[in-house]
C-alpha positions in Angstrom: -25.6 70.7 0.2 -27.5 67.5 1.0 -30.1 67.8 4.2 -30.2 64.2 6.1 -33.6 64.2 8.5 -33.6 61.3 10.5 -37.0 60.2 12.6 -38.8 57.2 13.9 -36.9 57.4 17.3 -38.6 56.5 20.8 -38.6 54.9 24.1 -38.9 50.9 24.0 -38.6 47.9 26.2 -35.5 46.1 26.2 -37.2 43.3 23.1 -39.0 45.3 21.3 -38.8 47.3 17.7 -38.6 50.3 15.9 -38.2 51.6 12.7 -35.7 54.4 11.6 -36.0 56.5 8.9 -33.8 59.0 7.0 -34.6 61.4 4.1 -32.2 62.9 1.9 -32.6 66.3 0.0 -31.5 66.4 -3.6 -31.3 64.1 -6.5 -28.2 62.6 -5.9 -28.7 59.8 -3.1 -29.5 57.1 -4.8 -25.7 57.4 -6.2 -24.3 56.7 -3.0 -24.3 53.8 -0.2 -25.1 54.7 2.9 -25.1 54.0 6.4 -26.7 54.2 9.8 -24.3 55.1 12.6 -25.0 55.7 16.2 -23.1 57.4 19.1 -24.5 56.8 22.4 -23.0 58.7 25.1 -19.4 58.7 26.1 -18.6 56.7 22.8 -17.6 57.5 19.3 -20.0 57.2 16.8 -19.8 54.0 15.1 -21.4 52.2 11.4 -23.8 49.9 12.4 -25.1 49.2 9.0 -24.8 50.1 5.4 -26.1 49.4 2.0 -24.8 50.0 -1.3 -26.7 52.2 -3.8 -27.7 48.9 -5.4 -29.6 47.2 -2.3 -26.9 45.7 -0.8 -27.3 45.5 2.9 -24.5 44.8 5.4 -24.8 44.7 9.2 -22.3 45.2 12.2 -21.6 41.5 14.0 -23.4 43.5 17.0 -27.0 44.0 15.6 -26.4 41.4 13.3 -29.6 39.3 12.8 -31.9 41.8 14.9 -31.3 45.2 12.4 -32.5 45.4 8.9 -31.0 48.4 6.5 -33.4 49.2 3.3 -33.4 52.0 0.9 -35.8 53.4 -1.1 -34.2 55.6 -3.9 -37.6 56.8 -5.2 -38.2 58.6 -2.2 -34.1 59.3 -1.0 -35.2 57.5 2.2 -33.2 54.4 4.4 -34.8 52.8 6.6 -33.0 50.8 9.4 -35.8 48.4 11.0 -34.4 47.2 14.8 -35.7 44.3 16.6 -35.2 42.5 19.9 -34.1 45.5 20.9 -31.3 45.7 23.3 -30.3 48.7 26.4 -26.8 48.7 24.6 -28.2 50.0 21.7 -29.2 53.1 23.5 -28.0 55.8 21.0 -28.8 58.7 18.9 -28.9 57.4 15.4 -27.7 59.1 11.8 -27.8 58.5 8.7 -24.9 59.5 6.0 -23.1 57.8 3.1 -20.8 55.5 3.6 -17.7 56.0 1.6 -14.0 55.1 2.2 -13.0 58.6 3.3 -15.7 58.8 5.2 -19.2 60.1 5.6 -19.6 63.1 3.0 -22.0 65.3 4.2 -22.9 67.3 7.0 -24.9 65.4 9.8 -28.6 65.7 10.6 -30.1 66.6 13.8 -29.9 62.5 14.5 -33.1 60.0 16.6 -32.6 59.4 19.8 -33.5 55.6 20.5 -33.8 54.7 24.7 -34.2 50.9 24.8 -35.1 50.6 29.0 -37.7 49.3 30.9 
């Protein structure tokens, strides 16, 4: 079973930026396209951006032009880079694939991300 450890998490003024990451264990991620979701609280967890196991990014209309999804299959890591941070994107973050039936494995401990000032 693949292990998904998320990190780069933190506190941050509404404007500012972080930068997510995700490792997978195993040999098989750079198979699959995958996808950062985020759940903040009270609300269902949502796709905010995914990219194919090719490079190809795609962002939600919501963080469009302010998030950035990368993936490094060398080291089974994506990265999700967030800018002009906003306090609606207040959520705990994950990382899973992103297939039609849905995310296939089990889900990490998640990054909690505060944007507040």
């Amino acid at each position: 079973q693949v292990q998904l450890v998320e990190s780069g998490g933190g506190l941050v003024q509404p404007g500012g930026s972080l930068r997510l990451s995700c490792v997978a264990s195993g040999s098989i991620f750079s198979i699959y396209a995958m996808g950062w979701y985020r759940q903040a609280p009270g609300k269902q967890r949502e796709l905010v951006a995914a990219i194919t196991s090719g490079g190809k990014p795609n962002v939600a209309d919501s963080v469009k032009d302010r998030f950035t999804i990368s993936r490094d299959n060398a080291k089974n890591t994506v990265y999700l880079q967030m800018n002009s941070l906003k306090p609606e994107d207040t959520a705990v973050y994950y990382c899973n694939t992103d297939s039609h039936g849905g995310p296939l494995w089990s889900w990490g401990q998640g990054t909690q991300v505060t944007v507040s000032s």
